[in-house]
VMD Tcl script that draws the C-alpha trace (Angstrom):
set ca {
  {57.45 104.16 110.76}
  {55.50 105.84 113.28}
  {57.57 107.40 116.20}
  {55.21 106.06 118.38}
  {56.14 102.40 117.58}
  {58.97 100.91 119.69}
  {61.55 99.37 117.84}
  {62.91 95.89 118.84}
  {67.02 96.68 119.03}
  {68.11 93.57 117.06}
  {71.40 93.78 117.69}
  {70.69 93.77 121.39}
  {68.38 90.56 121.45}
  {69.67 88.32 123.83}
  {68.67 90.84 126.43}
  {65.17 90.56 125.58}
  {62.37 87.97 126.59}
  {59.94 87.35 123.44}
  {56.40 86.32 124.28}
  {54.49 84.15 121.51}
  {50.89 83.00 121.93}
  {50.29 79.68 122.24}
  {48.80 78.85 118.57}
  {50.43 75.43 117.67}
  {51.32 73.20 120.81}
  {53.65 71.10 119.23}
  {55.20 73.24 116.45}
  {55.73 76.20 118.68}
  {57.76 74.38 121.08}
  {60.21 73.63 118.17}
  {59.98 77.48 117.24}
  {60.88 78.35 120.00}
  {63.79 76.33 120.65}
  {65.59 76.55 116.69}
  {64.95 80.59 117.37}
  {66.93 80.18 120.79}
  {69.55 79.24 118.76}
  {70.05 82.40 116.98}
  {69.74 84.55 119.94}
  {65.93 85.40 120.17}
  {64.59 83.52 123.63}
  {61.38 82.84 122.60}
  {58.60 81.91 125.42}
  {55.32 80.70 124.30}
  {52.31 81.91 126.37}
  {49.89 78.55 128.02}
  {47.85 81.06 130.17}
  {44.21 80.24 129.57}
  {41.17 80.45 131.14}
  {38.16 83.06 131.41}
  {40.55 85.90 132.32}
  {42.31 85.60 129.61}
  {39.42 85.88 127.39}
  {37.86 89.03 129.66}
  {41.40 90.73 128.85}
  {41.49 90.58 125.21}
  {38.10 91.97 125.43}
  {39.24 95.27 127.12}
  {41.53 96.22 124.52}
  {40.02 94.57 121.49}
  {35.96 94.67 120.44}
  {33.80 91.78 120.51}
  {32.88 92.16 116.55}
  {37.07 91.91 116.01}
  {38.47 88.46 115.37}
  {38.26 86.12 118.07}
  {41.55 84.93 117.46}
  {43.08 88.50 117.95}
  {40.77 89.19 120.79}
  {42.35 85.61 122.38}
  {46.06 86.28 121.30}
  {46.04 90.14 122.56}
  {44.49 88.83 125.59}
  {47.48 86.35 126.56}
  {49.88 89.35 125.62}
  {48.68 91.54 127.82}
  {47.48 88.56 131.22}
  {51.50 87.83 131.01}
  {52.29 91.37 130.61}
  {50.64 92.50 134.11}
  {51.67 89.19 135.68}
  {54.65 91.03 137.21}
  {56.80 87.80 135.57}
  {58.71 90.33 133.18}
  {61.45 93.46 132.83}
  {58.67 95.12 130.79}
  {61.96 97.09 129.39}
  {63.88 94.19 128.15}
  {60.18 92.04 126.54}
  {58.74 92.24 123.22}
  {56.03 90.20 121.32}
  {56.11 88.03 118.48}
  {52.79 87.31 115.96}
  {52.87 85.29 113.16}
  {51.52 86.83 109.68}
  {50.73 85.79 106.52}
  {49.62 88.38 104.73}
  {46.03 87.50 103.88}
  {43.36 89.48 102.97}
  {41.20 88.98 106.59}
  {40.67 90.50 109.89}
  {44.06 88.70 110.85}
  {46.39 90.70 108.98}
  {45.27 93.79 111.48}
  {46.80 91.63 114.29}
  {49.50 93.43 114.51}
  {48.18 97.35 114.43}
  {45.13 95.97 116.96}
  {48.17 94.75 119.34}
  {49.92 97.95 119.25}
  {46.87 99.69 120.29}
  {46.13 98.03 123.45}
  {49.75 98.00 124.54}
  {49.73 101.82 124.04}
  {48.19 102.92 127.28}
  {49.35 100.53 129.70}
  {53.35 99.34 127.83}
  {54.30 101.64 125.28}
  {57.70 100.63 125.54}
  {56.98 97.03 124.58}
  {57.53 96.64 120.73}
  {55.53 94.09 118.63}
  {57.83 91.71 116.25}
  {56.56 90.07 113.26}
  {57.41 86.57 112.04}
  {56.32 86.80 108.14}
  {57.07 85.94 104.65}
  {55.62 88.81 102.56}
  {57.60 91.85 103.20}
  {55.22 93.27 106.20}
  {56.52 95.25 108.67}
  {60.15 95.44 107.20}
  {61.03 97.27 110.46}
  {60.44 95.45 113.45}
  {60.61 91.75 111.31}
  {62.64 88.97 112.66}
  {65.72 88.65 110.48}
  {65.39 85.58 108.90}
  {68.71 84.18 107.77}
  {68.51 81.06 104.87}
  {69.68 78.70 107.57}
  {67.04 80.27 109.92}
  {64.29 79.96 107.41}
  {65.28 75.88 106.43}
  {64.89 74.96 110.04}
  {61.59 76.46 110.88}
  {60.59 74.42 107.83}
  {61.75 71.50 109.58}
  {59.68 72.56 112.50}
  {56.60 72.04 110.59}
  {57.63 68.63 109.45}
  {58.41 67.38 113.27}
  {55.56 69.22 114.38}
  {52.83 67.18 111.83}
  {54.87 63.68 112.50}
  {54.53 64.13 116.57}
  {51.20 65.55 116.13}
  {49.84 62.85 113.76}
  {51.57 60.13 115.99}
  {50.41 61.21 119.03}
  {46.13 61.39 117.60}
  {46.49 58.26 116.26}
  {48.51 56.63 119.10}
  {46.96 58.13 122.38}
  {43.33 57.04 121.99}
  {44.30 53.28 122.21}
  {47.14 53.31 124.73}
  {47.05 50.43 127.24}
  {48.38 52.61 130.26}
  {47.58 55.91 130.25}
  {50.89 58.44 130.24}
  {52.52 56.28 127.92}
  {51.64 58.47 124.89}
  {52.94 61.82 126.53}
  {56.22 60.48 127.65}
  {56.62 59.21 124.18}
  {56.27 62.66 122.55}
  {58.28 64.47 125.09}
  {61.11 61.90 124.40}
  {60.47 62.58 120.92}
  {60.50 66.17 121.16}
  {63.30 66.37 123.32}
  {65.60 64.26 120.40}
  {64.57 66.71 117.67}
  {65.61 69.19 119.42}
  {69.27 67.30 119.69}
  {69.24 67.09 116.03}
  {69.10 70.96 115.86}
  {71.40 71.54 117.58}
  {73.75 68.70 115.94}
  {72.28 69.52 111.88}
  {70.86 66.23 111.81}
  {67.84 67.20 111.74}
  {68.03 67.78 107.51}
  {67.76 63.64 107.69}
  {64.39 63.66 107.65}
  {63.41 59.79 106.60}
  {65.72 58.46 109.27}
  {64.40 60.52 112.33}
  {60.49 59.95 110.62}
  {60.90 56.87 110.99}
  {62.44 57.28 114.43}
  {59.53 59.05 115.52}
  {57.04 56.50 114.20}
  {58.91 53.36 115.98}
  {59.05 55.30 118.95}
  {55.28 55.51 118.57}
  {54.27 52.69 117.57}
  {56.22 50.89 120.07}
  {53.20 52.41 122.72}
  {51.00 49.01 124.31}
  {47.66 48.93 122.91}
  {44.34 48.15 122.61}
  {43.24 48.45 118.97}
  {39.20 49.22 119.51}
  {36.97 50.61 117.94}
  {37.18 54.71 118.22}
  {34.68 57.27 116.85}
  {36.91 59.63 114.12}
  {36.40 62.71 114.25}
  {38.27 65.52 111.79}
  {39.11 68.91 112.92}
  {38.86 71.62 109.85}
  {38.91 75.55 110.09}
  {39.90 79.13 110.73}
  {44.24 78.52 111.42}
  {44.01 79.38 115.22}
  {41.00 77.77 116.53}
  {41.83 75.23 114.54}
  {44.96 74.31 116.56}
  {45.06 76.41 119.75}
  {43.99 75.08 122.96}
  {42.54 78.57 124.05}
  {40.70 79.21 120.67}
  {38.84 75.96 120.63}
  {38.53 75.26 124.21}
  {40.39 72.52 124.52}
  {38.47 70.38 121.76}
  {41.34 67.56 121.17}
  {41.37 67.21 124.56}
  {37.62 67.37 124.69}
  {37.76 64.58 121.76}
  {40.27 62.64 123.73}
  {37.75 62.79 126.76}
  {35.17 60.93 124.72}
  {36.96 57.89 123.59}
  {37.58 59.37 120.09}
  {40.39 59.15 118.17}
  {40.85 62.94 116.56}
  {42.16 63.77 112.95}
  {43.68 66.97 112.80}
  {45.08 67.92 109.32}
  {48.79 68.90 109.12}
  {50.18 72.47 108.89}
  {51.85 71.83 106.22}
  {48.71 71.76 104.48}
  {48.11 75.25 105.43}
  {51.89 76.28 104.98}
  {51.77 74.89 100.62}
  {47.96 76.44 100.57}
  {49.48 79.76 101.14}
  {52.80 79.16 98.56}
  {49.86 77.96 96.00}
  {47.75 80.72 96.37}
  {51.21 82.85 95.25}
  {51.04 80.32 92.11}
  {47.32 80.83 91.54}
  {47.98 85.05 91.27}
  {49.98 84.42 88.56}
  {48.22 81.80 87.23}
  {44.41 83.28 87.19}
  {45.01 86.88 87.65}
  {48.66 87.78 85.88}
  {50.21 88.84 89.29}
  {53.61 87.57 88.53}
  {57.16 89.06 90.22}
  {60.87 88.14 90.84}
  {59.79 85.45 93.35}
  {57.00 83.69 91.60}
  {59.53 80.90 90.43}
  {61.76 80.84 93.68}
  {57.84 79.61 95.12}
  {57.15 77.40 92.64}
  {60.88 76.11 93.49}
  {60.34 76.08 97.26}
  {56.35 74.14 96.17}
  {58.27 71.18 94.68}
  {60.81 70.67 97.62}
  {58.19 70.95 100.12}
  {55.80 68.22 98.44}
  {59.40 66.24 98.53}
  {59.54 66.15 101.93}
  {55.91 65.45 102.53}
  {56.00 62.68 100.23}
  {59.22 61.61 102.47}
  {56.79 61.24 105.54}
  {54.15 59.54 104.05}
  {56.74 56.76 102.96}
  {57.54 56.32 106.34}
  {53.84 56.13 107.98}
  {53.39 54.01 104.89}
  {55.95 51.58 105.70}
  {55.25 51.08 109.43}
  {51.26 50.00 108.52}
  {50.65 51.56 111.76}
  {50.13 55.00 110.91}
  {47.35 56.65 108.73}
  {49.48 59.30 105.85}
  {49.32 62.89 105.25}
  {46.72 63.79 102.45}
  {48.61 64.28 99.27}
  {48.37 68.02 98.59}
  {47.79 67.68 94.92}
  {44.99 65.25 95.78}
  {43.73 67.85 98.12}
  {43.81 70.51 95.48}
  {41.77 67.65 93.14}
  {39.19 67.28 95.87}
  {39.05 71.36 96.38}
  {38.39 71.99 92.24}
  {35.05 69.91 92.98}
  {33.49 72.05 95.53}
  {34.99 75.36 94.95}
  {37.72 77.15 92.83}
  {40.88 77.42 94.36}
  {40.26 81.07 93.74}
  {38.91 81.45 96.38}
  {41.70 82.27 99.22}
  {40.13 84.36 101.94}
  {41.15 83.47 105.33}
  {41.51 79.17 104.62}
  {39.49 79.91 101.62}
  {39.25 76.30 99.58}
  {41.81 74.49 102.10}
  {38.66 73.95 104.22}
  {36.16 71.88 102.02}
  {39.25 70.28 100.34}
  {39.91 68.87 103.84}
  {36.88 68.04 104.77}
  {36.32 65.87 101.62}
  {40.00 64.13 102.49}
  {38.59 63.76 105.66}
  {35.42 61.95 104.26}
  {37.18 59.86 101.87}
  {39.58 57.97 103.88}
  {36.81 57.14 106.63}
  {36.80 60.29 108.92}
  {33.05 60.85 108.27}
  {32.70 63.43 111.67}
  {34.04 66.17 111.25}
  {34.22 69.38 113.12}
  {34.20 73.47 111.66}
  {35.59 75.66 113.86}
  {35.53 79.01 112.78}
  {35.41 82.13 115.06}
  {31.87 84.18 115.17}
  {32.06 86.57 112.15}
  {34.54 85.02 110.39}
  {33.03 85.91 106.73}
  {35.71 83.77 104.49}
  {35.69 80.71 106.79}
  {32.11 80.82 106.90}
  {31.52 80.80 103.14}
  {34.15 78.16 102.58}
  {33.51 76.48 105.90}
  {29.74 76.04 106.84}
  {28.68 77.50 103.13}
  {30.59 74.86 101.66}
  {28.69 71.70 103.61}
  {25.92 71.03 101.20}
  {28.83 70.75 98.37}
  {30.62 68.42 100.53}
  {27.90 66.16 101.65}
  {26.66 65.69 97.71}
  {29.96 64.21 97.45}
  {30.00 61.97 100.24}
  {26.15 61.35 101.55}
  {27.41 60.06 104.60}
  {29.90 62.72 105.99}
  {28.69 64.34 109.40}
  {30.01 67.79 109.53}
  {29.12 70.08 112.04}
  {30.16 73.65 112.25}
  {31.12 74.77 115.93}
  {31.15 79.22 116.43}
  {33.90 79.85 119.13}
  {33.62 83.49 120.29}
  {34.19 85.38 123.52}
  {29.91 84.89 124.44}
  {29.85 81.15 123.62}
  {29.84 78.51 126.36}
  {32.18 75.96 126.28}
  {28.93 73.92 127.09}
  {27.36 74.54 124.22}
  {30.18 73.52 121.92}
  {31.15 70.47 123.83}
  {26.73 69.90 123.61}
  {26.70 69.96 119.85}
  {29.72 67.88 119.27}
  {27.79 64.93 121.98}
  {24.97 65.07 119.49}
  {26.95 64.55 116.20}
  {29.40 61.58 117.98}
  {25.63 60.04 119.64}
  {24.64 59.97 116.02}
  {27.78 58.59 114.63}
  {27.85 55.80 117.08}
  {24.21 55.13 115.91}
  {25.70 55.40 112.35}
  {28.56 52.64 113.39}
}
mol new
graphics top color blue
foreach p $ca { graphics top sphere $p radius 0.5 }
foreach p [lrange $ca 0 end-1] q [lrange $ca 1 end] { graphics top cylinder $p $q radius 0.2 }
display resetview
């Protein structure tokens, strides 16, 4: 390893504060909490705004990925907020590996921290053997829980779209999920939280219990890049946005995203002969996974309030008639295999985001439209460009058109 790179001194964690950008609201916060646990204090980063933006672009350039340019620029606005014993904080990014812009995260990080906090090292939360040296150490027991994050994460998430748009008084919704969230954090911390159909269906009473008004509400899916997909910074807001405009949103799961990337591990071996040690312990860790998601659709099933998660092999179905599941290049075929879930069970407007310059997502994103709308004539998919020189007018602008057009549609 470079001398230059600080190391993070595991054995002295505790004494360190760990700043993580704010990529996935509501799986983050259990992140966070399970990695509290096991010494690391973990604080996620909510700064937002144009500064934030303006200080990712001093250290990172504008043809870079917007999501690094967005997540370097929250590092380093907490960094210089004079919150933090720059000796005693460190950053955490998230990595999978890919073959994108994204996987230079972590050395585009390092170099804007090298003028201004040199002493700050850069931690890596990843599955495929990156970084080896400044890696969280993942323990089995470790590992199983952030799973479980994931699950809770999609249930609250799903609950909370599908509940929030028809609430009778307004607040209702959020003090659900925080009541929510706060109980599945008890269950960490009591190992209850392996019960999974009990506390789904905990989470979906609690829901469903809500007061409300069952109206009509314009759908509208939410496809893409990972982080503009989810984060509140990267796509200005747009559930909110959504919210603001009497629809009801429909944003996939990230477990969708989580058994895309274990499949594409299947796929190397499969198309291209890239077999090793761990090819079966994935295929292993495939099976359980589509266990538990097949768990939580039971549950919404059950309660008749509550759209499911797309099956993933139907997903993978849907993907083979578009594009080959080859193709794994940022979200590679997740994204029109979404998109055509989305259009089959009645989300016909649907939104692309994908940062400016983002080659893979837009060949499988926007290039991947026509395809899509063969399939299902009346799907209204618009792809939305969020970059450091686009308005948040101008987004917010082209989604008004496509949801005056679907209420035309309706």
């Amino acid at each position: 390893m470079n001398e230059q790179v600080p190391v993070f001194p595991d054995e002295r964690r505790e004494e360190y504060t760990i700043l993580a950008p704010d990529m996935l609201p509501y799986h983050f916060e259990f992140l966070a909490y399970v990695m509290r646990g096991h010494g690391y204090h973990i604080e996620i980063l909510h700064d937002e705004g144009r500064e934030v933006i303006d200080e990712g672009l001093k250290h990172c350039n504008n043809d870079a990925c917007f999501p690094a340019l967005c997540v370097i620029g929250q590092y380093l606005h907490a960094l210089k907020s004079g919150k933090y014993d720059l000796d005693r904080t460190a950053l955490l990014i998230t990595q999978t590996g890919g073959g994108c812009r994204a996987s230079n995260y972590l050395s585009l990080v390092r170099k804007a921290l090298m003028e201004e906090f040199p002493q700050v090292p850069v931690l890596s939360l990843n599955f495929s053997s990156l970084e080896k040296g400044n890696s969280l150490k993942l323990t089995p027991s470790l590992v199983l829980k952030l799973a479980y994050c994931v699950f809770y994460g999609d249930l609250i998430m799903t609950c909370f779209n599908q509940t929030k748009p028809y609430e009778k008084t307004e607040g209702d919704c959020a003090r659900v999920r925080e009541e929510c969230s706060e109980k599945v954090k008890k269950l960490f911390d009591s190992g209850a939280y392996r019960k999974l159909r009990k506390n789904a269906r905990m989470i979906a009473e609690a829901f469903a219990a809500v007061p409300y008004d069952y109206g009509h509400k314009t759908k509208v899916g939410i496809v893409g890049e990972i982080y503009v997909k989810y984060s509140p910074l990267g796509n200005s807001r747009l559930v909110d946005f959504l919210l603001s405009e009497g629809c009801e949103p429909v944003v996939p799961a990230l477990l969708d995203f989580v058994l895309y990337c274990i499949v594409n591990t299947l796929n190397d071996a499969k198309l291209y002969g890239k077999r090793s040690i761990v090819t079966p312990a994935y295929r292993i860790v495939y099976r359980w996974a589509k266990r538990k998601q097949r768990i939580m659709n039971e549950v919404l099933r059950a309660g008749k309030r509550y759209e499911p998660f797309h099956e993933f092999e139907h997903l993978r179905s849907l993907a083979d008639k578009v594009i080959n599941q080859g193709v794994k290049m940022g979200e590679g075929w997740l994204i029109p295999a979404e998109m055509a879930a989305l259009a089959e069970s009645d989300t016909e407007n649907i939104v692309c985001a994908q940062p400016f310059g983002c080659l893979p997502n837009h060949i499988a994103g926007k290039g991947a439209v026509r395809s899509v709308k063969k399939l299902f004539p009346r799907v209204n998919i618009v792809p939305i460009d969020y970059d450091p020189s686009a308005t948040k007018v101008n987004q917010e602008n082209r989604i008004k058109l496509m949801l005056a057009s679907a209420r035309n549609n309706h």
